[in-house]
ROFI-326419 format. One line per field, with one value per residue: x negated, y, z of N, C-alpha, C in turn; residue number from 1; residue in one letter. Coordinates in steps of 0.001 Angstrom, whole numbers, always signed. Layout:
N
n.u	(X|...)
n.v	(Y|...)
n.w	(Z|...)
ca.u	(X|...)
ca.v	(Y|...)
ca.w	(Z|...)
c.u	(X|...)
c.v	(Y|...)
c.w	(Z|...)
i	(NUM|...)
aa	(a|...)
% end
This chain:
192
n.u	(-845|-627|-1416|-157|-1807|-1569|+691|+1835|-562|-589|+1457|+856|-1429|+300|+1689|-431|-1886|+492|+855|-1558|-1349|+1061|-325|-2521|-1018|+649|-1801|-2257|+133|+332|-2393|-1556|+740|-905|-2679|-663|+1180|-1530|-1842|+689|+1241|-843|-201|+222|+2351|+5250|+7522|+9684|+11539|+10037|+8581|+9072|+9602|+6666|+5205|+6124|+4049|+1923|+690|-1452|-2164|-1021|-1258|+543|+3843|+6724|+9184|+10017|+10546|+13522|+14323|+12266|+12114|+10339|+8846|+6166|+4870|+2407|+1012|-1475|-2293|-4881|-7229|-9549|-12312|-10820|-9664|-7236|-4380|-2795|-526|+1070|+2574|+4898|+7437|+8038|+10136|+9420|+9619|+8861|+7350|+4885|+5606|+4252|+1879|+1102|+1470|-835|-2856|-2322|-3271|-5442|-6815|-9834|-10554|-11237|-13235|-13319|-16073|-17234|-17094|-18470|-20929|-22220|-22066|-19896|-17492|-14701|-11390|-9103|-6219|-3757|-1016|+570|+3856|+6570|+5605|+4466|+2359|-92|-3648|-5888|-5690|-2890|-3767|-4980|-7733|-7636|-6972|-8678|-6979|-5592|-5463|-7405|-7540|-8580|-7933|-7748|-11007|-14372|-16040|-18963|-18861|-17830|-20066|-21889|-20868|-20071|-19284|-17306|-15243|-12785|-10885|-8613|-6192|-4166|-3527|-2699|-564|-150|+989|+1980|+3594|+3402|+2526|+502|-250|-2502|-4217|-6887|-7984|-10508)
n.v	(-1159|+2053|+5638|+8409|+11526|+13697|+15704|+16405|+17724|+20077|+21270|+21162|+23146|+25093|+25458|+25472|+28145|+29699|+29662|+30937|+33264|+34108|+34275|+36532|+38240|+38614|+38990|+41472|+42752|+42659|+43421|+46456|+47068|+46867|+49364|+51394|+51236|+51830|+54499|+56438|+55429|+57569|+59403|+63283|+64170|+66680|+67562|+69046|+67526|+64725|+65356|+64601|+62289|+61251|+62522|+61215|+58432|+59209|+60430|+60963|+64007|+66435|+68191|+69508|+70465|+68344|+68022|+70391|+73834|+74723|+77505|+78928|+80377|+80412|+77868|+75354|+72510|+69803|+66911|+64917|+60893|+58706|+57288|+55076|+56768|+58940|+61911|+61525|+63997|+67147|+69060|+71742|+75017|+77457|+80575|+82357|+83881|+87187|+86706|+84382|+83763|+85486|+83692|+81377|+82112|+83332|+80847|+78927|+80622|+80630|+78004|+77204|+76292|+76613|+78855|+79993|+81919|+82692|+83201|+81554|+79028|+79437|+80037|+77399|+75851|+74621|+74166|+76456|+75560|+74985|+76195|+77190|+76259|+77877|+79247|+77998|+76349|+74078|+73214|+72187|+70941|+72525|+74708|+76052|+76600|+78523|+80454|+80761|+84165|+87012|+87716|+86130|+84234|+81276|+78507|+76009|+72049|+69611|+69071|+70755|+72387|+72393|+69428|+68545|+69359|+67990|+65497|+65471|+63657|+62043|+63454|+64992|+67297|+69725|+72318|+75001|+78075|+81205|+84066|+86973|+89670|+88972|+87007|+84342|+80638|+77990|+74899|+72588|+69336|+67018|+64247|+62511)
n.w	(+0|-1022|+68|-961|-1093|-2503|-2839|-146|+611|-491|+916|+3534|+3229|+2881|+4932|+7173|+6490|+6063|+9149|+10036|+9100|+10903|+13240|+13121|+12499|+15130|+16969|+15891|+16310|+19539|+20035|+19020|+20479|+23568|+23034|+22682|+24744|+26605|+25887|+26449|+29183|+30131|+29543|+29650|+31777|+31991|+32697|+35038|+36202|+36401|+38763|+41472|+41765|+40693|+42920|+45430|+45153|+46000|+48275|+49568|+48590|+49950|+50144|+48566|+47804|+48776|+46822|+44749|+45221|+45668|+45036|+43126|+40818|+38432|+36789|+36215|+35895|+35187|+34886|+35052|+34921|+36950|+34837|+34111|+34509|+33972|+36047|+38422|+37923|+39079|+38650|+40287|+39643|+40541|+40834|+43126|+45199|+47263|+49673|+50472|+49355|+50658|+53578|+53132|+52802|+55318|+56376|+55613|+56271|+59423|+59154|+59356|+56920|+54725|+53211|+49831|+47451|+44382|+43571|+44934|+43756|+40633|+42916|+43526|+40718|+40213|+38051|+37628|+37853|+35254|+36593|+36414|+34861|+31702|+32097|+30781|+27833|+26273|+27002|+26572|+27478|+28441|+26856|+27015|+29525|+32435|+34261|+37786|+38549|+39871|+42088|+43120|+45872|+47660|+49176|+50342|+50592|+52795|+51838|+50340|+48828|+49365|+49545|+46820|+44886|+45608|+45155|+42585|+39879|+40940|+42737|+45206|+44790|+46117|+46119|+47244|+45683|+46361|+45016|+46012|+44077|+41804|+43028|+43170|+43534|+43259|+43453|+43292|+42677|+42142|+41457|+41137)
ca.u	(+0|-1296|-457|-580|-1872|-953|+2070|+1446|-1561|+205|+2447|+141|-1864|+860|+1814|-1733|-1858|+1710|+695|-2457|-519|+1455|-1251|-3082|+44|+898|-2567|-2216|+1297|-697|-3418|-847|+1660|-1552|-2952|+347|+1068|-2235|-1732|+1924|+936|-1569|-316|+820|+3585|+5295|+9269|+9983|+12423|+9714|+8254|+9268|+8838|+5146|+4363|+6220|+3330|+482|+474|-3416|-1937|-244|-774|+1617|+5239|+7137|+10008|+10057|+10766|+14813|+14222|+11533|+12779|+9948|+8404|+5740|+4376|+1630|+359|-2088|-2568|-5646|-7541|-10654|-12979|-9803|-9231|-5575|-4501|-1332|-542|+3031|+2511|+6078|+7274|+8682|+10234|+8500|+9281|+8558|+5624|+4353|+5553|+3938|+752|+1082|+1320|-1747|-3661|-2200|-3293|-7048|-7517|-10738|-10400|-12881|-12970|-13872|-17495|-18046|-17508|-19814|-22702|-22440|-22227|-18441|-16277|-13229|-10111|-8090|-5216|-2646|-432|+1888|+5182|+7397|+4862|+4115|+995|-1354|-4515|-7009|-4740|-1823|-3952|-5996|-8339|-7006|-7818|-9095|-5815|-5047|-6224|-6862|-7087|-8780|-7015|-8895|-11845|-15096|-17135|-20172|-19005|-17834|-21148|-22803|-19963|-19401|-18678|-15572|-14540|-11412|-10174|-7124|-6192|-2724|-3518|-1328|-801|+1318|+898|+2244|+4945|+3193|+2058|+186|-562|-3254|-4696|-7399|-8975|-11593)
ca.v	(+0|+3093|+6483|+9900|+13006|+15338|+16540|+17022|+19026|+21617|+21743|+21435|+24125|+26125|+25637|+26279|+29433|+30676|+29243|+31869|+34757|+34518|+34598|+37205|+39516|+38327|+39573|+42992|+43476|+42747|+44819|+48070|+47134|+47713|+50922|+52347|+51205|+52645|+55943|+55993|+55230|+57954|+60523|+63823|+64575|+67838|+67629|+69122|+66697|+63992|+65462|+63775|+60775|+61131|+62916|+59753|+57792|+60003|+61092|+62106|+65314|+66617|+70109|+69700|+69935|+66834|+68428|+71751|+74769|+75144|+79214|+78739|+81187|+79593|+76368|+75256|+71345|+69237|+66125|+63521|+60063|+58902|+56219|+54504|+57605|+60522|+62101|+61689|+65393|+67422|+71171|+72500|+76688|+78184|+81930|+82196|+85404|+87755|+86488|+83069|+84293|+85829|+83176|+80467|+82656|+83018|+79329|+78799|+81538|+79540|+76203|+77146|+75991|+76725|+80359|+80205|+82472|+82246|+83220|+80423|+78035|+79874|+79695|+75974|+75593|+74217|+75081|+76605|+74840|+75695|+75470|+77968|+76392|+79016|+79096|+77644|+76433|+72332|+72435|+71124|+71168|+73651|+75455|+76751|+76801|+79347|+79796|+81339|+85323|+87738|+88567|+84978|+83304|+79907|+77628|+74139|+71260|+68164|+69136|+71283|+72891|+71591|+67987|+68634|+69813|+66591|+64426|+66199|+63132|+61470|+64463|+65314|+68879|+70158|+73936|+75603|+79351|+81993|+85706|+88368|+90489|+87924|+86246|+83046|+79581|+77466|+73697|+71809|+67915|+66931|+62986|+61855)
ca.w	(+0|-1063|+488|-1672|-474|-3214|-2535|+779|+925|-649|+1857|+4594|+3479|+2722|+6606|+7669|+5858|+7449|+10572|+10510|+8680|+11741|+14390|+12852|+12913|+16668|+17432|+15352|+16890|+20681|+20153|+18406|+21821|+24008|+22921|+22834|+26737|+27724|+25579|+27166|+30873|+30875|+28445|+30393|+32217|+31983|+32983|+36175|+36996|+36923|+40032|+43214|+41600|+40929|+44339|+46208|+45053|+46178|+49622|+49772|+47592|+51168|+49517|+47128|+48342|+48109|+46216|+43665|+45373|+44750|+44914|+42475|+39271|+37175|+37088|+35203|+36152|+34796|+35675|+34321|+36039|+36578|+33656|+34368|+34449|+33936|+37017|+38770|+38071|+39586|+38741|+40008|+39563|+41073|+40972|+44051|+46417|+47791|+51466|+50363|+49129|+52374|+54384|+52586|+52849|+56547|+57458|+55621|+57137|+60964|+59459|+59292|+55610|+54452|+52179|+49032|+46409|+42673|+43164|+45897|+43132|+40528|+43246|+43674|+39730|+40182|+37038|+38166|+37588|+34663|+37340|+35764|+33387|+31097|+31986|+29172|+26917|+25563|+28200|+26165|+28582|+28626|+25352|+27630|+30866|+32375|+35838|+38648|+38718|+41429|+43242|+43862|+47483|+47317|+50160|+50025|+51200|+53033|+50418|+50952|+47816|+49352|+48767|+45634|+44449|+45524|+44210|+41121|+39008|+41436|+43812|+45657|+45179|+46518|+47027|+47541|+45476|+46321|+44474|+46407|+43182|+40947|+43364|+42294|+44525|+42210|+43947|+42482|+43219|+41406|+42542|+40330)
c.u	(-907|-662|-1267|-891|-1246|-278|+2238|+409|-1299|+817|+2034|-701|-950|+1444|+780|-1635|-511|+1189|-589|-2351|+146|+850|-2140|-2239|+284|-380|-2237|-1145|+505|-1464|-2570|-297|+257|-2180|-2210|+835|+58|-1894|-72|+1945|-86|-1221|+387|+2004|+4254|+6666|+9044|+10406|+11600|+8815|+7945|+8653|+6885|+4334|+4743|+5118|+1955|+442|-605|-3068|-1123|-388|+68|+3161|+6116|+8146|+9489|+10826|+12720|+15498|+13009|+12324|+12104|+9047|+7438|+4555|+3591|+1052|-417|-2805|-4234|-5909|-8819|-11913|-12289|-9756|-7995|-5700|-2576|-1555|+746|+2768|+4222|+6106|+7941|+9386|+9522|+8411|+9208|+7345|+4626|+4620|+4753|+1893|+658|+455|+128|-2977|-3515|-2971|-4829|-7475|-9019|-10427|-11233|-12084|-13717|-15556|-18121|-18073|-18389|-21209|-22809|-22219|-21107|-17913|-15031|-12642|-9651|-6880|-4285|-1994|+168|+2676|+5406|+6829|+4800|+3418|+405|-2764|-5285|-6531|-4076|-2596|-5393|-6845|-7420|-7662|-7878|-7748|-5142|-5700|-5994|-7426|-7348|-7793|-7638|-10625|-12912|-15763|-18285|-20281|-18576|-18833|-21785|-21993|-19209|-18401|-17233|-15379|-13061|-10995|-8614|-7444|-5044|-3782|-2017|-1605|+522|+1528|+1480|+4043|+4644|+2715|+1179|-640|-1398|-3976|-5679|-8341|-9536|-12487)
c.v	(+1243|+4521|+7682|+10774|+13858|+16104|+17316|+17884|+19994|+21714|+21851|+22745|+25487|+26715|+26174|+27696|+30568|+30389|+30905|+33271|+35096|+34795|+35789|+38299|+39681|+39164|+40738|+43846|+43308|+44071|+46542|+48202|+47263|+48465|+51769|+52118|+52225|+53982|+56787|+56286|+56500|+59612|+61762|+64236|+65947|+68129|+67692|+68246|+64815|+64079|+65260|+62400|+60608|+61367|+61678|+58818|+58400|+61144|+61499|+63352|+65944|+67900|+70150|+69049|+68679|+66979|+69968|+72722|+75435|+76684|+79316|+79565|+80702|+78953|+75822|+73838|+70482|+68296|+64687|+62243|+59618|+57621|+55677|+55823|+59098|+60682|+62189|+63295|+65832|+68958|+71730|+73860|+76777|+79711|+81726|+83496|+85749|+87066|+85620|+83065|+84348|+85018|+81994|+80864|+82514|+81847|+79053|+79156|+81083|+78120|+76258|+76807|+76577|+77961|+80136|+81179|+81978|+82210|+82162|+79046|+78281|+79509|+78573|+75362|+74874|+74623|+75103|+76030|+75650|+75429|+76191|+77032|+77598|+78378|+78853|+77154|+74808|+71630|+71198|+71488|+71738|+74514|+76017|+77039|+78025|+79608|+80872|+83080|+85784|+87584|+87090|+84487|+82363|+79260|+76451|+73412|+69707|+68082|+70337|+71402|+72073|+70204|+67349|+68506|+68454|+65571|+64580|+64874|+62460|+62261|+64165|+66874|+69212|+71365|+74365|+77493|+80410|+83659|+86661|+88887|+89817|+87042|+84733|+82259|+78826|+76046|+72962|+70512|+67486|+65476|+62148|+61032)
c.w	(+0|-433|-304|-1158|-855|-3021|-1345|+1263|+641|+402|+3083|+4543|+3451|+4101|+7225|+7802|+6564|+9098|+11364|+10182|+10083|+12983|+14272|+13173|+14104|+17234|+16818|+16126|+19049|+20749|+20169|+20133|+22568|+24169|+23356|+24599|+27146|+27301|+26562|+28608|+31569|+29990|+29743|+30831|+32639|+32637|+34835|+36867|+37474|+38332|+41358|+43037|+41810|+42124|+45127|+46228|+45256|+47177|+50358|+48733|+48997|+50852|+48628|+47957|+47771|+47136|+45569|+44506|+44875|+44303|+44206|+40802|+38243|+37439|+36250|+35984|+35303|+35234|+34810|+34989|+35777|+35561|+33989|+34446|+34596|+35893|+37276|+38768|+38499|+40037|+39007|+40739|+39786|+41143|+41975|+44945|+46754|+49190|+51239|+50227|+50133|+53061|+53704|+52695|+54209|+57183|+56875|+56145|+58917|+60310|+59260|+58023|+55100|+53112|+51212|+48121|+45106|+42483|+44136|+44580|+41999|+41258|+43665|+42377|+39620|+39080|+37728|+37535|+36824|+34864|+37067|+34613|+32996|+31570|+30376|+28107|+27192|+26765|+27452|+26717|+27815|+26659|+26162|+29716|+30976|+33807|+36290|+38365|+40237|+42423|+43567|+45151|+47682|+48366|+50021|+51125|+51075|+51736|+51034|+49128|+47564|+48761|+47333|+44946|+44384|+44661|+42984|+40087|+39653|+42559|+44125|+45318|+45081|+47110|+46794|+46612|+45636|+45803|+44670|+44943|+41873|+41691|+42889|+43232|+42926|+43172|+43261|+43411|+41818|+42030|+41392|+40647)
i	(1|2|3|4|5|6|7|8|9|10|11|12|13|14|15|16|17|18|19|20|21|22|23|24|25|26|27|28|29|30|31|32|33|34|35|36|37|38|39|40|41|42|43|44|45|46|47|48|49|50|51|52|53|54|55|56|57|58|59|60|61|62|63|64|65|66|67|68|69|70|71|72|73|74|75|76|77|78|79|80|81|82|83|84|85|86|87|88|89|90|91|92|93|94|95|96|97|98|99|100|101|102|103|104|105|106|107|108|109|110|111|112|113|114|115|116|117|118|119|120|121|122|123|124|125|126|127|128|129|130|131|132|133|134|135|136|137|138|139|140|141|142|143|144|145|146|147|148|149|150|151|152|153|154|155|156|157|158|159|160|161|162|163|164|165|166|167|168|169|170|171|172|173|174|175|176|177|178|179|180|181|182|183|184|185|186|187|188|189|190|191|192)
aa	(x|x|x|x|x|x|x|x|x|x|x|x|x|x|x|x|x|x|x|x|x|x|x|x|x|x|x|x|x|x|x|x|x|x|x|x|x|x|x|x|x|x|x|x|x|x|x|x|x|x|x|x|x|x|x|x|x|x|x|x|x|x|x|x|x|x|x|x|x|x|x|x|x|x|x|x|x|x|x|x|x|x|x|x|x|x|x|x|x|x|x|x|x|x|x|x|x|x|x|x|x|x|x|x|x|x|x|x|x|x|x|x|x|x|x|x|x|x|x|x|x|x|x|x|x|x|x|x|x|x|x|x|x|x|x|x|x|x|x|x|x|x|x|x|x|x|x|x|x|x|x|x|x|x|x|x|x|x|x|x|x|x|x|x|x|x|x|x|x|x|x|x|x|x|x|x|x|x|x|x|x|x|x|x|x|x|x|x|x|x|x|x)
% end
């Protein structure tokens, strides 16, 4: 008894051949689905309303109120998580009342915070934070953002210059800025 191949090798290779058309795509569609996750998972976040959520999960940011200011006239939030080297980042700038203003200044001035100004980070070779977003604008980073100016007073939080300086590449900085002259708070977290 003899047994034929012919017929069947076509048809085996023609299985083969789908068999590896389809593994090849399975991997292509893999690979596309995890780029787009990580781009996705780390891309920035700008919507007020995702807010609470993100601070719930990051309670070493204790300068940054847990909720948005509901006397807050304008709002302007930014936040990028962190990525294997990105730093976790978290910018929520508020216009706020004048007596909100001042009192918000106050309790900092009781809570001992550590005061720096713009030229303390200059003489430790620090780049200031481009911790302003615009109001109303896309917030595409360092495009719609700008540093703090003179008439703001900014206020570290659990954080020190000095150890910045040494730990330049994975720091902590956290500072509450506030600008009577402006009516503005501007919260920043920065953990690299």
């Amino acid at each position: 008894m003899r047994i034929h191949f012919s017929n069947n090798r076509g048809s085996l290779l023609k299985a083969f051949l789908t068999l590896i058309l389809f593994a090849v795509l399975g991997v292509g569609f893999l690979v596309i689905w995890f780029f787009y996750s990580i781009n996705e998972a780390t891309k920035a976040k700008t919507n007020p309303k995702l807010y609470a959520g993100i601070m719930a999960d990051r309670p070493q940011y204790g300068n940054l109120p847990k909720q948005i200011p509901t006397d807050a006239s304008q709002i302007a939030f930014y936040h990028v998580p962190g990525f294997l080297q990105g730093a976790d980042e978290v910018i929520l700038r508020v216009a706020l009342p004048d007596a909100k203003v001042k009192q918000i200044l106050e309790d900092l001035l009781k809570s001992k915070r550590q005061e720096v100004q713009l030229k303390d980070f200059d003489r430790l070779g620090i780049p200031i934070p481009r911790a302003l977003p615009a109001f109303g604008s896309k917030l595409r980073k360092y495009e719609d953002f700008s540093e703090p100016t003179t008439d703001f007073r900014i206020f570290l939080f659990n954080c020190d210059l000095d150890t910045i300086h040494k730990n330049w590449n994975h720091h902590f900085l956290a500072f509450t800025a506030i600008s009577m002259q402006w009516g503005e708070v501007v919260y920043f977290a920065e953990n690299g």
